[in-house]
C-alpha positions in Angstrom: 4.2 78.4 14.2 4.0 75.3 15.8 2.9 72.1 13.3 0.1 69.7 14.5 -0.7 67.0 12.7 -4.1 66.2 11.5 -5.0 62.9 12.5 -6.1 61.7 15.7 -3.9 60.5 18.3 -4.6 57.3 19.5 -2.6 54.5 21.8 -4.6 51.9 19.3 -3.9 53.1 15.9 -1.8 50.2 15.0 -3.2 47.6 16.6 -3.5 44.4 14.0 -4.9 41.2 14.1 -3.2 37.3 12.9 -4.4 34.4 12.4 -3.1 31.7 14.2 -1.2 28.7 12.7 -2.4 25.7 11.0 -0.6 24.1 14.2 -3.1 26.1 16.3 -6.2 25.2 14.7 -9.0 22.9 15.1 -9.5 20.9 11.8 -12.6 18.3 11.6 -14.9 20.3 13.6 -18.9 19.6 12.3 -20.3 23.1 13.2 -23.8 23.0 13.0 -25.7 24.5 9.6 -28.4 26.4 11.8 -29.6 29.8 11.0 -29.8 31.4 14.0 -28.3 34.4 14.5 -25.7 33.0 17.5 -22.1 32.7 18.2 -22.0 29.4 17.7 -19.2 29.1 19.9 -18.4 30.3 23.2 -14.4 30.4 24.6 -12.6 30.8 28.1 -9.0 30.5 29.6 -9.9 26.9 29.4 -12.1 25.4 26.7 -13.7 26.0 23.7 -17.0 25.4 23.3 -18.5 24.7 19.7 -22.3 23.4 18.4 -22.2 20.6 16.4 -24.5 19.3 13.3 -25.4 16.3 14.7 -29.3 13.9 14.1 -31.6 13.1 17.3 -31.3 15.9 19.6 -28.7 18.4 20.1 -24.8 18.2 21.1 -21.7 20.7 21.2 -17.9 20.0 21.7 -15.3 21.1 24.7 -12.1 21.2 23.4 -9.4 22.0 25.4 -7.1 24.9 24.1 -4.0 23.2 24.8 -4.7 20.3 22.2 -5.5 21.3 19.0 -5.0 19.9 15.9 -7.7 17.6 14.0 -10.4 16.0 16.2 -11.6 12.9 16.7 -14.8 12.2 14.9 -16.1 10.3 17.9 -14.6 13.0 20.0 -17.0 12.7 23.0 -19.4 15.5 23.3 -22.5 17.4 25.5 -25.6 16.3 24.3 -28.3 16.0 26.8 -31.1 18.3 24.6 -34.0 16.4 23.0 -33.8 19.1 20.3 -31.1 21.4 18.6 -28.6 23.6 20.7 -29.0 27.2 19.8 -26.6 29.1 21.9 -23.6 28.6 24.6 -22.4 30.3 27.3 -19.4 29.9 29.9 -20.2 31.0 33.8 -17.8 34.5 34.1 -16.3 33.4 37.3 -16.6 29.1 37.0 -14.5 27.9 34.1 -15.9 24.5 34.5 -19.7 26.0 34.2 -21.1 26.5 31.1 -24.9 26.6 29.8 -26.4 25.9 27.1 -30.4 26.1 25.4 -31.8 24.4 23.1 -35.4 23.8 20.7 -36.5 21.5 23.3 -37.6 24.5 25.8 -34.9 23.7 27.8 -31.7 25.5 29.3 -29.2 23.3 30.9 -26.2 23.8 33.1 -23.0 21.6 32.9 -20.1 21.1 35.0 -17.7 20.0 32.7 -14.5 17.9 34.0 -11.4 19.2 35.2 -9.4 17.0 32.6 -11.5 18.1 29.4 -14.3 15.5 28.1 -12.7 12.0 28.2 -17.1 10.7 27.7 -20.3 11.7 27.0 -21.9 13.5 29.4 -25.7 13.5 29.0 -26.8 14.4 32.9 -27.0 18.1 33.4 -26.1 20.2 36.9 -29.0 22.0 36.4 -32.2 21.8 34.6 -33.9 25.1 34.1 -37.8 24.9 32.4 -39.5 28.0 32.6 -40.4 28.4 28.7 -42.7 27.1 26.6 -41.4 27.2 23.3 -37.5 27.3 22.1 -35.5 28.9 23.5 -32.7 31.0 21.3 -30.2 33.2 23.9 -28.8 33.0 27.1 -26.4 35.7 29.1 -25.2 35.5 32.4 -25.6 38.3 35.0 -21.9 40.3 34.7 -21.4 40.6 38.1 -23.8 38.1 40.6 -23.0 34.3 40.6 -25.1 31.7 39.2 -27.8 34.5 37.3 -28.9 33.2 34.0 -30.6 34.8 31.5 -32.6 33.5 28.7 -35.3 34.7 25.8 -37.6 32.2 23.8 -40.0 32.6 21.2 -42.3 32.8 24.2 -41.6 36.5 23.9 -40.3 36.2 27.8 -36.7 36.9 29.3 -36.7 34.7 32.1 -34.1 35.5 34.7 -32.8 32.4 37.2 -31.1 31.9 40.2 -30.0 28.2 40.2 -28.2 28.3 43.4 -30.6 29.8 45.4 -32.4 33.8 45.1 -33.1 35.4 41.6 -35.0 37.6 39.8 -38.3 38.6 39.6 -38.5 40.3 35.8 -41.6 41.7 34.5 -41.7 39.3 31.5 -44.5 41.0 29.6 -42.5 44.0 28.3 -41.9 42.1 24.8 -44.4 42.1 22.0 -42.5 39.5 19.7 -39.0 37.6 19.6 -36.4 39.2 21.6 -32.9 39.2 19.2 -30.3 40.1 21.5 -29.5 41.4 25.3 -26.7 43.2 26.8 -26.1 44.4 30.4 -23.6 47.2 31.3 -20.2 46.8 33.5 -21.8 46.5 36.7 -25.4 44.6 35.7 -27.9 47.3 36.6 -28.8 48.0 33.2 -30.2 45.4 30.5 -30.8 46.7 27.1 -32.7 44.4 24.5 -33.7 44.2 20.9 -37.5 42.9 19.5 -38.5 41.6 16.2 -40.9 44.3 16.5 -38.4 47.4 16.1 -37.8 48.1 19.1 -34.7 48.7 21.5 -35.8 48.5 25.2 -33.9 49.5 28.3 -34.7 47.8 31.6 -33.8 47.9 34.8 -33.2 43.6 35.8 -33.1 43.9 39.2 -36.9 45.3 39.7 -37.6 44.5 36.1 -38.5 48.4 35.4 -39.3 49.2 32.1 -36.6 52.6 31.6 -36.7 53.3 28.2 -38.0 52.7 24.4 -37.1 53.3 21.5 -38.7 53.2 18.0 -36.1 52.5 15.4 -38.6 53.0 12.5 -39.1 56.7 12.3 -38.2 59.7 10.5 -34.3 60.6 12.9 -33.6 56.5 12.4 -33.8 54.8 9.1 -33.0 50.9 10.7 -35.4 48.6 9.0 -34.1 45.4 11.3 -32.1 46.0 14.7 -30.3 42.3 15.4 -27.8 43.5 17.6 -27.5 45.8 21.1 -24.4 46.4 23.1 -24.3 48.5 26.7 -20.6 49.7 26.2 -19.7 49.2 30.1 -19.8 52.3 32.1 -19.4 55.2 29.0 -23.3 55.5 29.1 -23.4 54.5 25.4 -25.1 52.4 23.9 -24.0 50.7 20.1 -27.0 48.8 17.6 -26.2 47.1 14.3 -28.9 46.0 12.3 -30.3 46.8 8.6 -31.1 50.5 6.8 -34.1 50.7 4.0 -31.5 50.4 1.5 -30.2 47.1 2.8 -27.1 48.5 4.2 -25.6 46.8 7.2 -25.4 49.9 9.8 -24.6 50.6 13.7 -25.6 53.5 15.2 -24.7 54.9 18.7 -26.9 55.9 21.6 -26.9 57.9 24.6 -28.1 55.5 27.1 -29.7 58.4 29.0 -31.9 59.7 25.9 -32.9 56.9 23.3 -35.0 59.4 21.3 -32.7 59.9 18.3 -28.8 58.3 17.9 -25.9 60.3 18.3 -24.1 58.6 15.4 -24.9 56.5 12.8 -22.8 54.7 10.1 -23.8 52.6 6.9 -20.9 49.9 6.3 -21.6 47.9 3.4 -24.4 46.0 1.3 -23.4 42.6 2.8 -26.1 40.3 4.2 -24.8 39.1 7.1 -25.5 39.4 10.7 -23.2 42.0 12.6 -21.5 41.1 16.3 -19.8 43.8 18.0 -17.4 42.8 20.8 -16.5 45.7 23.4 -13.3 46.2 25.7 -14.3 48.2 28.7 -10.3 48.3 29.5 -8.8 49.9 26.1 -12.3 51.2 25.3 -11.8 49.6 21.6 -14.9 47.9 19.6 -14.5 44.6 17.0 -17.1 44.2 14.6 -17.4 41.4 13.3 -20.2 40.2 10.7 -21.3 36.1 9.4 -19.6 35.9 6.4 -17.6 38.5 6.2 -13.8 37.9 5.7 -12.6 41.0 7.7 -13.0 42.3 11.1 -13.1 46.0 11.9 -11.4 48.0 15.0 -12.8 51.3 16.2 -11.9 53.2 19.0 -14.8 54.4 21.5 -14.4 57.9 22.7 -17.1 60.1 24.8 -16.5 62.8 22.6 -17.4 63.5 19.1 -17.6 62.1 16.3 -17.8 58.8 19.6 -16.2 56.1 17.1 -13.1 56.5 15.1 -11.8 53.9 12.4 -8.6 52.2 13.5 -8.1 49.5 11.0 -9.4 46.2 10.2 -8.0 42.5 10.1 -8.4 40.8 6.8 -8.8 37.1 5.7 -9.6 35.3 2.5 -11.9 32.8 4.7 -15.3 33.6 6.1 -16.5 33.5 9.5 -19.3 31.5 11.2 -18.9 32.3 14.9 -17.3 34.1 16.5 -16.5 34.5 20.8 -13.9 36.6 22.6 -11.5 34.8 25.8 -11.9 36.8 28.7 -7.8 36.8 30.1 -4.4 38.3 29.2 -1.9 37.0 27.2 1.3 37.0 29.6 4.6 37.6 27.0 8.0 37.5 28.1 10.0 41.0 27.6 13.4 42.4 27.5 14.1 45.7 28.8 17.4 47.6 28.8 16.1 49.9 31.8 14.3 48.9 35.1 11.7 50.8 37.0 10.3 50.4 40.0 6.9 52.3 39.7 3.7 52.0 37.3 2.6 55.0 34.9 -0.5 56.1 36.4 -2.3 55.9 33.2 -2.2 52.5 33.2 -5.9 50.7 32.6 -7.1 48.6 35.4 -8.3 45.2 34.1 -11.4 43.3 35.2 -11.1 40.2 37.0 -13.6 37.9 37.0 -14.4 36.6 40.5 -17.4 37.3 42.2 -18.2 40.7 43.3 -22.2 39.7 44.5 -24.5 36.5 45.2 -27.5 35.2 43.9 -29.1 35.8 46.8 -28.1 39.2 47.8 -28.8 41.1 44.4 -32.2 41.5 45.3 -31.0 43.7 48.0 -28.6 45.6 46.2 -29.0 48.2 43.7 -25.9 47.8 42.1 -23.1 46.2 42.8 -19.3 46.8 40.7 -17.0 44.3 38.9 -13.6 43.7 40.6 -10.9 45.2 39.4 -6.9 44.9 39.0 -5.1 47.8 39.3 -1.0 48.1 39.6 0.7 48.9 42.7 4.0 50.0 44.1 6.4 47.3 42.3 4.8 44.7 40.2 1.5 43.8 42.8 -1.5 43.8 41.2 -4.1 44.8 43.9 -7.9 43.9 43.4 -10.8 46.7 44.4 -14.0 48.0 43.6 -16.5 51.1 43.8 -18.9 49.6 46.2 -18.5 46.7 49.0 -21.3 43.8 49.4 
């Protein structure tokens, strides 16, 4: 008789996480002491962008990731807002783009200098109004250039094309605050949580109400949903919020059926607000909570039991923010052996460049993320499902 071992074979199981040196650090840094339930932060090849605690109006940092170290007190800074900056986010195919909304009804667009921030800048690139109270999230479209989205306390997702086309989104589909939005790989799909209990899924293109879902009932115990995450193309669909014993729980969904979860998982008592980060490439989620010293890694499957425990990442310090860099670390190797092919079970990677426009996604249903894929020798060779 042949043995088999009982665990589950994974390319991920030991996969660990380490914090980076005191060298490698920002030290001096006056993150803001909001509550809202945001990153805080926002990170690409490039810069880091944080929110700062600062008195009459709102401001945030760029830092550049090659120079860290302490910072400047009177490092110069973004602020243009009358009131205080509630979320960041960089442009997926413009490092130099990043937007930003604030309490005074206002989302702004910034082209920040090639050379990092050497003085204030105070005039935006874009000035978007179309709220009329503050406004608390922003998202950019995944796959069309220059789409922003952004909820208020207007109840409204307002989607805009500041270079010319958009959106035209049924705003009225919300009863109460919207707490978080996700789209899926490609951008045909935006899923959203409500104050009011609810997980809604939504076509953004025609604005098309798809789907509801209660999550106050007798299959789901959630008492607060914060968090929803579209994991890319698997058809799933991940919340994290709060159970009626004050657990912190995440439950998965199949995005096709929101009537009751596939899967659902208390994690602790802690109070803090839950961020999951998905890799569509390795299929592997991060969860990663305000507060919390740890960060957890599971691996997404499309099978059952869906999400399996890999380990976690421990640290004696809590978190505020957190935001993921979207690009690969290139490390120098040694091998004793050459080839000259690729396994075929290699991952293709997503490259952010522009796979639609603005003004052509009205047109479109759908349109797919570019994609690297290796080739022959060492060429990387870009494609997609569906030409534009």
């Amino acid at each position: 008789m042949t043995w088999r071992p009982q665990y589950r074979s994974s390319k991920f199981r030991h996969v660990f996480g380490k914090a980076a040196s005191k060298e490698s650090c920002y030290d001096g840094v006056p993150i803001t002491r909001s509550v809202q339930d945001n990153h805080f932060c926002a990170v690409n090849p490039r810069f880091l962008a944080v929110i700062t605690e600062c008195a009459g109006g709102g401001a945030f940092l760029v830092l550049s990731l090659n120079h860290t170290g302490k910072v400047d007190p009177h490092q110069p800074r973004v602020s243009g807002h009358r009131g205080n900056v509630l979320d960041v986010k960089w442009n997926p195919f413009d490092d130099y783009c990043i937007a930003s909304c604030s309490e005074d009804a206002t989302v702004k667009v910034w082209e920040i200098p090639p050379y990092g921030m050497l003085k204030n800048l105070t005039v935006p690139r874009k000035e978007l109004q179309g709220h009329s109270r503050r406004v608390g999230l922003i998202e950019w479209h995944p796959t069309a250039n220059n789409i922003l989205f952004s909820t208020a306390y207007d109840y409204q997702v307002d989607p805009t094309g500041f270079s010319g086309g958009g959106l035209n989104l049924d705003r009225t589909h919300h009863s109460d605050v919207v707490l978080s939005m996700s789209f899926n790989t490609d951008g045909s799909l935006l899923a959203t949580t409500c104050r009011d209990k609810k997980v809604r899924l939504m076509e953004p293109r025609s604005g098309n109400l798809l789907q509801v879902c209660v999550c106050l009932n007798e299959q789901v115990c959630f008492v607060v949903v914060v968090v929803v995450l579209l994991l890319g193309n698997m058809k799933l669909l991940l919340t994290a919020g709060t159970s009626r014993y004050n657990d912190r729980q995440i439950a998965l969904w199949d995005q096709d059926d929101l009537s009751e979860p596939l899967l659902q998982e208390n994690l602790d008592g802690s109070s803090g607000v839950l961020f999951p980060f998905y890799d569509p490439d390795t299929h592997m989620l991060y969860l990663a909570g305000k507060g919390d010293g740890n960060i957890r890694y599971y691996e997404i499957s499309s099978e059952k039991p869906y999400i399996h425990f890999l380990t976690e990442y421990r640290s004696h310090l809590p978190q505020k923010g957190m935001g993921k860099r979207h690009c690969c670390n290139i490390l120098l190797l040694c091998f004793g052996f050459c080839l000259f092919f690729f396994p075929p079970d290699l991952a293709r990677f997503r490259c952010h460049i522009v796979a639609c426009t603005s003004a052509r996604i009205q047109r479109k249903p759908r349109s797919d993320p570019l994609v690297l894929r290796c080739r022959g020798t060492s060429n990387l060779v870009a494609s997609r499902g569906i030409q534009v």
